[in-house]
C-alpha positions in Angstrom: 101.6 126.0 113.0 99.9 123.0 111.6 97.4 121.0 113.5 97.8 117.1 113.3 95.4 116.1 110.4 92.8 113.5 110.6 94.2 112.0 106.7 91.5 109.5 106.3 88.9 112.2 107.2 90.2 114.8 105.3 91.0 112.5 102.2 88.5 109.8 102.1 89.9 107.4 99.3 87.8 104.1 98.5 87.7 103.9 94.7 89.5 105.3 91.3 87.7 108.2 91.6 87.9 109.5 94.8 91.6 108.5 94.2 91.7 111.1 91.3 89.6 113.7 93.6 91.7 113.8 96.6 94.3 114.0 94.9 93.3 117.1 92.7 92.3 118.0 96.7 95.8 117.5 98.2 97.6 119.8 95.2 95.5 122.3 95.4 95.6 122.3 99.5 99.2 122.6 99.3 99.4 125.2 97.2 96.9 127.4 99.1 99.3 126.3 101.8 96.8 124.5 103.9 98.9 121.3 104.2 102.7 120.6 103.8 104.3 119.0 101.1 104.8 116.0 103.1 101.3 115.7 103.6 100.2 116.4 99.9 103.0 113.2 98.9 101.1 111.0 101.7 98.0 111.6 99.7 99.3 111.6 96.2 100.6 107.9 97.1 97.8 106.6 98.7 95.8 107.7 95.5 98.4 106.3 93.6 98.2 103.0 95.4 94.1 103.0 94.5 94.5 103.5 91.2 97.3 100.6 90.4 94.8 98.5 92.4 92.0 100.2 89.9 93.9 99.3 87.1 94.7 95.5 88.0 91.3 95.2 88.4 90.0 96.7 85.1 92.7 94.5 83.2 92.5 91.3 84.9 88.8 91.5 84.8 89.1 92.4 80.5 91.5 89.5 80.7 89.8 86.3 82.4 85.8 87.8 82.2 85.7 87.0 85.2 83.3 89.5 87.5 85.4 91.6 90.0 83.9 92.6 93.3 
Protein backbone atom coordinates (compact mmCIF):
# COMPACT_ATOMS: atom_id res chain seq x y z
CA UNK A 1 0.00 0.00 0.00
CA UNK A 2 1.37 3.29 -1.10
CA UNK A 3 1.03 6.38 1.00
CA UNK A 4 0.08 9.67 -0.90
CA UNK A 5 3.49 11.25 -1.71
CA UNK A 6 4.31 14.78 -0.97
CA UNK A 7 5.93 15.08 -5.04
CA UNK A 8 7.35 18.50 -4.63
CA UNK A 9 9.06 17.37 -1.28
CA UNK A 10 10.22 14.27 -2.42
CA UNK A 11 11.44 15.71 -5.86
CA UNK A 12 12.40 19.16 -5.40
CA UNK A 13 13.05 20.43 -9.08
CA UNK A 14 14.17 24.14 -9.65
CA UNK A 15 17.00 24.06 -12.18
CA UNK A 16 18.70 21.65 -15.02
CA UNK A 17 20.30 19.94 -12.57
CA UNK A 18 18.11 19.00 -10.01
CA UNK A 19 15.99 18.13 -13.16
CA UNK A 20 18.63 15.58 -14.17
CA UNK A 21 18.94 14.38 -10.33
CA UNK A 22 15.36 13.67 -9.57
CA UNK A 23 15.01 12.15 -12.34
CA UNK A 24 18.03 9.64 -11.93
CA UNK A 25 15.90 9.69 -8.21
CA UNK A 26 12.44 8.65 -9.60
CA UNK A 27 14.12 5.58 -11.90
CA UNK A 28 15.87 4.23 -9.43
CA UNK A 29 12.78 4.61 -6.72
CA UNK A 30 10.78 2.73 -9.02
CA UNK A 31 12.77 0.09 -9.59
CA UNK A 32 13.47 -0.47 -5.82
CA UNK A 33 9.74 -0.41 -6.00
CA UNK A 34 9.32 2.58 -3.75
CA UNK A 35 7.06 4.50 -6.07
CA UNK A 36 4.70 3.38 -9.01
CA UNK A 37 5.31 3.82 -12.44
CA UNK A 38 2.81 6.53 -12.54
CA UNK A 39 4.60 8.33 -10.13
CA UNK A 40 8.14 7.89 -11.68
CA UNK A 41 6.37 9.40 -15.37
CA UNK A 42 5.04 12.41 -13.13
CA UNK A 43 8.57 13.06 -12.26
CA UNK A 44 10.31 12.19 -15.50
CA UNK A 45 7.92 14.93 -17.11
CA UNK A 46 8.26 17.50 -14.74
CA UNK A 47 12.16 17.16 -15.27
CA UNK A 48 11.53 17.01 -18.78
CA UNK A 49 9.54 20.25 -18.62
CA UNK A 50 12.84 22.00 -16.70
CA UNK A 51 15.17 21.02 -18.97
CA UNK A 52 13.19 22.26 -22.43
CA UNK A 53 12.85 25.48 -20.30
CA UNK A 54 16.86 24.96 -19.62
CA UNK A 55 17.45 24.60 -23.00
CA UNK A 56 15.47 27.71 -24.35
CA UNK A 57 17.18 29.54 -22.08
CA UNK A 58 20.83 28.45 -22.87
CA UNK A 59 20.01 29.02 -26.68
CA UNK A 60 18.05 32.17 -26.69
CA UNK A 61 20.58 33.62 -24.35
CA UNK A 62 23.76 32.22 -27.10
CA UNK A 63 21.38 33.82 -29.63
CA UNK A 64 20.51 37.55 -28.61
CA UNK A 65 23.49 38.02 -25.63
CA UNK A 66 21.15 39.04 -23.88
CA UNK A 67 21.62 38.16 -19.87
CA UNK A 68 18.92 35.52 -18.69
CA UNK A 69 17.77 35.69 -15.14
Amino acid sequence: MHRSLDMELIFPIRDEPSAQLMSLKAECLHSAGLISKSEERAVLGKAAKALTAAHCKQFISRSDHTPVA
